[in-house]
N, C-alpha and C positions, 0 to 999 in steps of 0.2 A: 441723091447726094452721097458723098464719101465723106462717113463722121467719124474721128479719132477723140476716144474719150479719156485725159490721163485720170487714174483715181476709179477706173469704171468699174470696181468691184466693190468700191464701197457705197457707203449707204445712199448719197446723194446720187454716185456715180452711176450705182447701180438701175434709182430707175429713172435716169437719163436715156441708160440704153435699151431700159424696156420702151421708152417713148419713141425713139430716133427707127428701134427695127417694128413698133406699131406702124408707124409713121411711112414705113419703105425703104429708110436708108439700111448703106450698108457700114457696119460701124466696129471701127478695131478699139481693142481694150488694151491701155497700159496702167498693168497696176503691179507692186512691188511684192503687196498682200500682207504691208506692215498693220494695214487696220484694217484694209479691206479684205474682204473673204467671198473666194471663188464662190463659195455657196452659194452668195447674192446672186448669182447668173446660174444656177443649177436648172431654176425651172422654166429656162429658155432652151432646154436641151441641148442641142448644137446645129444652128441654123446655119446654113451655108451664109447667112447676108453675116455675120461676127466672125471674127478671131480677136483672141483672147492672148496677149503678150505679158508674161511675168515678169518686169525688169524694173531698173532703176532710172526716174526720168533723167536723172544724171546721166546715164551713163552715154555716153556718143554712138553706142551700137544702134541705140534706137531710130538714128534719125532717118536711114532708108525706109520705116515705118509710118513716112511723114509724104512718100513721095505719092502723089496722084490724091491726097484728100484733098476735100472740100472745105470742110467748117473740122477747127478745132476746139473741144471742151475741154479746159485744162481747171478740174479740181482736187488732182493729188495736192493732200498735204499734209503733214502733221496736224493735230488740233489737241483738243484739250490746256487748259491755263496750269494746274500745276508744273504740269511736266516740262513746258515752255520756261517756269522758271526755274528751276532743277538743272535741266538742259538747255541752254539756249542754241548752243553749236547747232545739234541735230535740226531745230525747228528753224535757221540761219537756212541749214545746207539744203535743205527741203523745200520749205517755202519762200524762199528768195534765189537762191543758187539753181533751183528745180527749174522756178519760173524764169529765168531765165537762158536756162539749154532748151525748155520746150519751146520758148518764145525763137529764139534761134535757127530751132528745127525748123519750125512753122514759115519762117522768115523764107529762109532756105528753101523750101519747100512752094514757097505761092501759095501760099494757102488764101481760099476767097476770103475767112470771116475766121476771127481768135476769140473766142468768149473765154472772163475769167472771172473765177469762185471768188468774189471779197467776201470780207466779213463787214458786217455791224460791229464788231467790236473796235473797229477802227474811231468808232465814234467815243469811247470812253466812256465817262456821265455827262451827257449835253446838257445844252442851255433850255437847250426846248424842246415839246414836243406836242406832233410830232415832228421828228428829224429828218431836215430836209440834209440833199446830198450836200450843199454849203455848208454845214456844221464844221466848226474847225475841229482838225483830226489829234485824238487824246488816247491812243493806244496805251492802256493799263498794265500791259504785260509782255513781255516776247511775242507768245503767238499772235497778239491782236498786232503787235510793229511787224511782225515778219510779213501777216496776211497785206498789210500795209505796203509794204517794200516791196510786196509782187506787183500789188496794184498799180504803184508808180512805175514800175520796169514796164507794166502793160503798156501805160497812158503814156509813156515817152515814148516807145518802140512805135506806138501807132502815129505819135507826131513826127518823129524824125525819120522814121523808117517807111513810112505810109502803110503798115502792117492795117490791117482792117482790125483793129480789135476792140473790143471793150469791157465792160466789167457789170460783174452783178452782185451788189454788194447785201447778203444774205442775210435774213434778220431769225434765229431761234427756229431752224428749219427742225423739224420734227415730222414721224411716221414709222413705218414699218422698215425694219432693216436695220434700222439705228445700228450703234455701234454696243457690242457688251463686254466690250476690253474688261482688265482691270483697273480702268484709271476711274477716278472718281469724278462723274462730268454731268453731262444733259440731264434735266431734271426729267425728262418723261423714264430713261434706260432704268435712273434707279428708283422712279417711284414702282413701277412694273416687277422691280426684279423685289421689292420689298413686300409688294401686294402679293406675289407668288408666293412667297415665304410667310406669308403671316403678321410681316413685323409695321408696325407703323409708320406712315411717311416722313420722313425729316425734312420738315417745313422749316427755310430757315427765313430767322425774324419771325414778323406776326405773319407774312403768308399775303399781307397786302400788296406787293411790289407785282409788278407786271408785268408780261412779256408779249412779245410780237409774235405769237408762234403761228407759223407758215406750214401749211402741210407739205408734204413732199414732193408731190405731182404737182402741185401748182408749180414750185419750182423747178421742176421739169419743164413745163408747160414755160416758164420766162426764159430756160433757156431756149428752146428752141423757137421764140416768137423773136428775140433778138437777133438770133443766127437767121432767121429769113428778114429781117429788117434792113437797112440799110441804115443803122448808125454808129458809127466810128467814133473812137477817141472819147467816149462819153463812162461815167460809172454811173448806173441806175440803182435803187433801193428794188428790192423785191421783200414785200412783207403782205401782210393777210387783211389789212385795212383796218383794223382792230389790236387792241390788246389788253391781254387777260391777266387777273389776279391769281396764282399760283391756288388762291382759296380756291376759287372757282375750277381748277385744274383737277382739287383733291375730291370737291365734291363730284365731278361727274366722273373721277374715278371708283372713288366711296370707299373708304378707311379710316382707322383711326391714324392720327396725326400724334406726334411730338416733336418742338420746336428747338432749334440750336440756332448759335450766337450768328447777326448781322456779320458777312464779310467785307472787309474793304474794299474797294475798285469797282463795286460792282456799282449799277446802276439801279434806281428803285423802280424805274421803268425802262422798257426799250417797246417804240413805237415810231414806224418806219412812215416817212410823210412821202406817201404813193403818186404824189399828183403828178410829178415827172417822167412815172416811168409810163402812167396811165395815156401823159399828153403822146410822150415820145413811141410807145409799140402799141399803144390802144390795150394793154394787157393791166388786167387785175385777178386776183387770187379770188378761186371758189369754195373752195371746203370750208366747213363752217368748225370751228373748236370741236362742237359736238359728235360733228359727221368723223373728224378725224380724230379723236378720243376712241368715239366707237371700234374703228378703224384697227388702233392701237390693240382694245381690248379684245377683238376678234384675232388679232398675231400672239397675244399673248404669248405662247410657248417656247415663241422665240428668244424669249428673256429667261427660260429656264436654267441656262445654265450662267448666266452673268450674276456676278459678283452679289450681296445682296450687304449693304453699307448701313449698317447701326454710326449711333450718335459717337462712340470712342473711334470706330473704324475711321468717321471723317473725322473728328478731330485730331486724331494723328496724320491722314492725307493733305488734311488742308491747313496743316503747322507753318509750312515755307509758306501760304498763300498771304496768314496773317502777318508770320516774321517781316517779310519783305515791302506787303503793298500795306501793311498798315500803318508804315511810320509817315512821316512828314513829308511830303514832296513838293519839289518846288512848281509854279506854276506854270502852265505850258505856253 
């Protein structure tokens, strides 16, 4: 197969295409290299089955880079929650304006199969858990509406247009490669980058609340088990079948901890109810927190140079987070 991956130097993207050229495909990269980093593809050398495209998914130049694939991976996007609310324009033009010229291309194109990046943040603070893909949709912020707004452009282009596509809606994907911007984000980039430094983890709250953290390759592994499936027009959960207490994150990283104040919007759990995606591709997640902790702690160095965020540092980054999502909102 001929795979087109947007986003495929970043973290996700990246080992998408270490899977797809494991795999035999032959697979082209469009990434901008606003967060992704050529590096992520360094220790593939330069195989004849890749090319590697630096552009903007906007841009219309791209779309002769669409002709003769197969299966497209489209997860260019902005991420991160403050910035989203700071900016909303940028994460607008990106993650909904983006997803719609790649959908476009694609369309254009005949392309057999369109996988797309959603998020679990679509989900807000649910009712239940775990959360099935029927949870009504409570985007907290820009990014989690914008990741939204792609997903809808998906799921209508596959109704109306018969585009083969569908969605994988990704629950606290974590591993090797992450991102070490300076934005203040993922809770594994800066425990890592404070563990390298010396400084204690900023556990925020008591450390009870939980997360669905998915290792990497698993997620790999769903996308490409959807792109050989035959299921159209559907969003699936991809999460780890489990979810952990951030305690338990610090213990098996081992440090000492200091705590900062509960944020708004956030949720006290995120736990992805798997049984749709398991009924629908037969696909469940294998690494185990442990195996991929470890994982983590074997890359270590790669966090050497990312940012390393004491308590004053976030509470100045994450000012606009409580300005904004802490006051009163109305209900959705």
């Amino acid at each position: 197969m001929k795979a087109l991956v947007t986003g495929g130097a970043g973290f996700i993207g990246s080992h998408l295409v270490d899977r797809l050229l494991a795999d035999g495909h032959q697979v082209t990269v469009i990434d901008n290299c606003s967060t992704g980093r050529l590096e992520n593809l360094a220790h593939l050398g330069q195989p004849a089955a890749l090319s590697v495209h630096v552009a903007d998914i906007n841009d219309p130049a791209i779309a002769p880079l669409f002709a003769g694939i197969d299966w497209v991976f489209h997860l260019a996007a902005l991420a991160d929650i403050v910035p989203s609310i700071q900016q909303p324009w940028p994460y607008h033009r990106a993650n909904v304006d983006g997803t719609m010229a790649v959908l476009e291309a694609a369309r254009a194109a005949g392309v057999k199969r369109f996988l797309y990046a959603a998020s679990s943040s679509c989900y807000g603070i649910p009712d239940l858990y775990p959360t099935p893909e029927t949870a009504p949709m409570r985007p907290m912020y820009p990014y989690a509406l914008t990741k939204r707004l792609g997903e809808e452009i998906v799921l209508h282009w596959a109704a109306t247009y018969q585009l083969p596509a569908m969605a994988l809606r990704l629950f606290n994907v974590y591993g090797p490669r992450s991102r070490t911007s300076g934005t203040y984000g993922a809770v594994f980039g800066v425990f890592l980058a404070q563990k390298l430094a010396g400084h204690p983890f900023t556990v925020v709250g008591d450390g009870e609340q939980t997360r669905d953290f998915t290792f990497v390759t698993d997620v790999a592994d769903a996308f490409v088990t959807a792109a050989a499936s035959d299921v159209v027009g559907e969003s699936l959960n991809v999460g780890s079948g489990h979810t952990y207490s951030v305690n338990r994150l610090v213990e098996l990283l081992g440090g000492p901890v200091v705590h900062i104040p509960k944020r708004p919007g956030e949720p006290d759990c995120t736990f992805a109810d798997t049984g749709r995606i398991r009924a629908r591709l037969g696909w469940q997640a294998r690494v185990s927190l442990e195996d991929g902790v470890k994982a983590m702690l074997d890359s270590i160095d790669y966090w050497r140079a990312a940012p390393v965020w004491t308590v004053d540092k976030i509470e100045d980054a994450t000012r606009d987070w409580f300005r904004f999502l802490g006051q009163d909102r109305p209900a959705p």
